[in-house]
N, C-alpha and C positions, 0 to 999 in steps of 0.2 A: 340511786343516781350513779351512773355509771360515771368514771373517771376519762381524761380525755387521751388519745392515742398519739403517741410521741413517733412518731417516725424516724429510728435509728440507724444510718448509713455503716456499712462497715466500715467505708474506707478501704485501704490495699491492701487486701487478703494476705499478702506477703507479709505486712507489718504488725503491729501489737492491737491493731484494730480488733479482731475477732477475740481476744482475750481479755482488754479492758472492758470489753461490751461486756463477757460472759463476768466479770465481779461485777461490774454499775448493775447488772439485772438480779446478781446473787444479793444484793444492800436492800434490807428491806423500808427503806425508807423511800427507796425509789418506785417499787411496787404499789406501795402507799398511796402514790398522790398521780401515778398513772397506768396507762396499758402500751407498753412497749411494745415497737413492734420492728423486730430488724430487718432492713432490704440487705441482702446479702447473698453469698455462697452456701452453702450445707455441709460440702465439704471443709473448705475453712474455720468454718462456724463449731462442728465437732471438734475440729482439730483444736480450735483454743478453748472450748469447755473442760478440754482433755488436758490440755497444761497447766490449767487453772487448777484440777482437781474437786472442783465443786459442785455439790450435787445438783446438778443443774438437766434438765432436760428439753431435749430439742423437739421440738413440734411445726412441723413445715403449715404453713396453712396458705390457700390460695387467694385469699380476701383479706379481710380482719381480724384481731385477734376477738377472742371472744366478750362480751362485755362485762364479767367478772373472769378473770382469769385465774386460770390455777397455780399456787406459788410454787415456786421453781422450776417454772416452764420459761423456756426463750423461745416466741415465736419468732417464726421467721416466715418473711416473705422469699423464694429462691427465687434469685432474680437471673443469677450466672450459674452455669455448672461445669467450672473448671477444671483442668485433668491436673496432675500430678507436674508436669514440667513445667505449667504455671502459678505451684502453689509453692516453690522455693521458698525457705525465710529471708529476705534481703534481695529473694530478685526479681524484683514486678518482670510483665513482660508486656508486649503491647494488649496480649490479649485481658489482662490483670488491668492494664490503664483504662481498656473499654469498659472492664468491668464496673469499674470506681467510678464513671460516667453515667453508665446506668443506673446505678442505685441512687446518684441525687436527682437523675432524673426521672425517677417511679419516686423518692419522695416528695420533691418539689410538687409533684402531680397530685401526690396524695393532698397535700398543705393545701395547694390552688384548687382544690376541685372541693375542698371542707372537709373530707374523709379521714383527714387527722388534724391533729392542731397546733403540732409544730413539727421541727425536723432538730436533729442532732446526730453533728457529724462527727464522725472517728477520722483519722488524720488519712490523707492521700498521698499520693508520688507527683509531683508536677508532673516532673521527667516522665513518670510513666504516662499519666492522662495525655500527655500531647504526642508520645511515643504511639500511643493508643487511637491516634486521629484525632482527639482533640484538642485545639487550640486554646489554651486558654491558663492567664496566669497562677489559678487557682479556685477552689469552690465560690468565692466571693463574686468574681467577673461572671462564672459561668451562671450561677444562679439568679444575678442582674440581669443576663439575658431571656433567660428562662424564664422571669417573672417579667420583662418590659422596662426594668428600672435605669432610670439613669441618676439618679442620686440617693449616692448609695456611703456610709460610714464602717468603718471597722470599727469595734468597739471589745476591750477587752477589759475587763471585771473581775471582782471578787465582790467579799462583804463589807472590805474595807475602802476599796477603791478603785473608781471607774476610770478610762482613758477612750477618749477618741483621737483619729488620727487625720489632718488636714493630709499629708503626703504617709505613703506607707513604703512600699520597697524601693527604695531610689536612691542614689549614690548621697551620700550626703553635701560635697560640692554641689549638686542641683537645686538639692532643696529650698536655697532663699530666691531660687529662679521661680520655684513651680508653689512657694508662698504667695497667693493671690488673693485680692482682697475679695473677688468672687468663692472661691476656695474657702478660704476662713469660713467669709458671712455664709456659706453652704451646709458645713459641716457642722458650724453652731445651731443652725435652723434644725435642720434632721436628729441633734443629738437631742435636741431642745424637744421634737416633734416625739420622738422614740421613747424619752426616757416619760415624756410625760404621761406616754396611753402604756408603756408598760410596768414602770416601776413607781413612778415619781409625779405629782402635781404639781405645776411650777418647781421643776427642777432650778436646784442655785447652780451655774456652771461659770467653772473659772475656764480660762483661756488662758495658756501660757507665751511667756514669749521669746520668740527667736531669740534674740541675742544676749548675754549677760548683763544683767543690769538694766533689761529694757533699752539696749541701746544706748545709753549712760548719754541721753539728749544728744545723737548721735554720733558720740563718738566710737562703738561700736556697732555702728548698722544705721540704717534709716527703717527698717523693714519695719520695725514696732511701732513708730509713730507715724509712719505714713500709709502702712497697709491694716497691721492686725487694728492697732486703736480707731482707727475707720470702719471696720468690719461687727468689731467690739458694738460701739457705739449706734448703726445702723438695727443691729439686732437688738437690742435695747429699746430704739425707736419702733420695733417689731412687737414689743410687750415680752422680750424673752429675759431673765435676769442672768442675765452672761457679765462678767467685769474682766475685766482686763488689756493692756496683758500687765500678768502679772510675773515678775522675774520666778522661774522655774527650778532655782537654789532654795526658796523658801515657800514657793505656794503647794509642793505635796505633802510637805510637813502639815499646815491647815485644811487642805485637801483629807486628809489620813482622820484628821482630827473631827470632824463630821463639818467641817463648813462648808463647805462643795458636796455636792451629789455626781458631779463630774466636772473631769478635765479635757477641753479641748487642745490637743499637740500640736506641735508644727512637726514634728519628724518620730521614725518610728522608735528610736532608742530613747530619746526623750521622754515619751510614756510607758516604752516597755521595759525599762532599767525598774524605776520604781512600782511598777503594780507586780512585776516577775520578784522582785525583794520580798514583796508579803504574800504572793499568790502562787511561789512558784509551781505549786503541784496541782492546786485547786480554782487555777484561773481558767476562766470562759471568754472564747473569741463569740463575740456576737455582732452579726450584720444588721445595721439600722438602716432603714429605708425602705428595705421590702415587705411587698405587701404579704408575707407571709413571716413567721418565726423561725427565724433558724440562730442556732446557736452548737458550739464547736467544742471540742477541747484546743489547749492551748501551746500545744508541744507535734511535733512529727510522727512520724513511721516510726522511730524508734528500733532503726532494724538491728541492734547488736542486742537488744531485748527480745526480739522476737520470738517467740517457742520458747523462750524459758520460763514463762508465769509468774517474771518478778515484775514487772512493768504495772507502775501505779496507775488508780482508776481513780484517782482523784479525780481530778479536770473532766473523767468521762460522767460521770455523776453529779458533779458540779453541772453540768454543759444540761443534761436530763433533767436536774431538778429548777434549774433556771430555765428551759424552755415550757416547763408544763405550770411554770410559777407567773412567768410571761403571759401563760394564755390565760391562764385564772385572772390575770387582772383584766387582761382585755377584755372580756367576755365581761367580767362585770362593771367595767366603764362603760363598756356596749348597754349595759341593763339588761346584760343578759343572768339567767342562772350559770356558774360554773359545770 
């Protein structure tokens, strides 16, 4: 029975992408449980096998990888073929941001057409992607548009604790503006819808809340009991088991403890102060809502790392063994064989 093909983005050939890939494919537990397959450069792709120092061998292929693979091969798909004044370490160029474009767009294609079974991505340049022609805040929006989705969750993870995010890059003054009780009740729905077909059966999800103390019967805020506790309660009436909000001092300490299977946020430091405490190296951004799996590392370009072969492959392994873990369950909540 062959294993399912993970489709691996490089990311910005400039940054630590092309060498955290070459260790997550050197970890043989990743080999393990799938068939990697990376949309990338060749040029790049050498150059960080070479920093790495690991015996790793490059195999360009124009399809698929093979369906037993041979270990210590990295296939790659050459999607770009970049010259020299746009492989700088630390200086994407437009042509590098187009780059970074296409590869989630030959994986995206791969995920939606069935020819692989998830996607996982190595980090990007915004700056460069939009420098590059494209518009767009990051992998999350562009992939939204690519697949048709309009509700869509950020979701970052380990093995000890999950977060989703009602608001994610936004000033933090805006935040109780763009706390809606459509918002909430959305983001519960999808985390709810997500977590169920890939990790979780009637997932337990707490919801935290805006203001200390739950708004201390408002004397710090209204938001908790007149937006999130309405949102709370409507999903409920949805058959989903969400409670709260519950004050965000003490629900990740229960959260940690296994009573939650997730935590719905209202902002992004909020969730991401404590999952980055226990996951800093090994946490997974994962996008819920689309019809396809993708899942990330959880850290940047890393460009003062770059070309040196110390930058850790945590999070990119985590990201590969959680995407191809994702599809295993789907497939057999489908009834399908993995």
């Amino acid at each position: 029975m062959t294993k399912p093909i993970i489709a691996i983005t490089m990311g910005d050939p400039t940054g630590v992408g092309p060498e955290i890939i070459a260790k997550a494919l050197a970890e043989p537990s990743v080999q393990k449980i799938c068939r990697p397959l990376v949309l990338g450069d060749r040029k790049a792709m050498e150059r960080g096998i070479a920093v790495t120092g690991l015996p790793l061998r490059l195999e360009t292929v124009s399809d698929l990888p093979p369906d037993f693979p041979e270990p210590d091969v990295c296939y790659l798909r050459e999607i770009s073929q970049l010259g020299a004044k746009d492989l700088g370490y630390g200086r994407p160029t437009p042509a590098t941001g187009n780059a970074m474009y296409l590869y989630i767009l030959a994986a995206a294609g791969l995920c939606m057409s069935g020819h692989a079974a998830a996607m996982a991505t190595a980090p990007i340049s915004k700056e460069a992607l939009n420098k590059g022609g494209h518009h767009y805040p990051g992998h999350t929006e562009l992939l939204a548009e690519l697949t048709g989705t309009t509700e869509f969750v950020m979701m970052l993870a380990g093995l000890r604790l999950r977060v989703t995010l009602v608001t994610i890059h936004e000033a933090l003054a805006e935040v109780p503006r763009l706390v809606t009780f459509d918002k909430v009740l959305e983001t519960i729905k999808v985390t709810h819808q997500d977590l169920s077909r890939y990790f979780k059966e009637r997932p337990r999800i707490a919801v935290a809340a805006l203001n200390p103390h739950c708004g201390e019967s408002g004397l710090f805020g209204n938001e908790d009991a007149q937006i999130i506790r309405p949102a709370v309660e409507e999903a409920r009436r949805l058959g989903i088991d969400a409670v709260g909000p519950l004050s965000a001092d003490t629900l990740f300490h229960l959260a940690v403890r296994g009573d939650y299977d997730a935590v719905v946020c209202m902002y992004h430091d909020q969730g991401l102060i404590p999952l980055k405490l226990l996951h800093f190296d090994d946490g997974v951004n994962v996008t819920l809502g689309l019809p396809i799996i993708r899942t990330s590392v959880d850290h940047g370009t890393a460009y003062d790392l770059a070309g040196t072969g110390r930058a850790n492959s945590a999070s990119m392994v985590a990201a590969i063994r959680m995407a191809a873990d994702m599809a295993g369950n789907r497939n057999r909540k489908a009834g399908e064989r993995p």
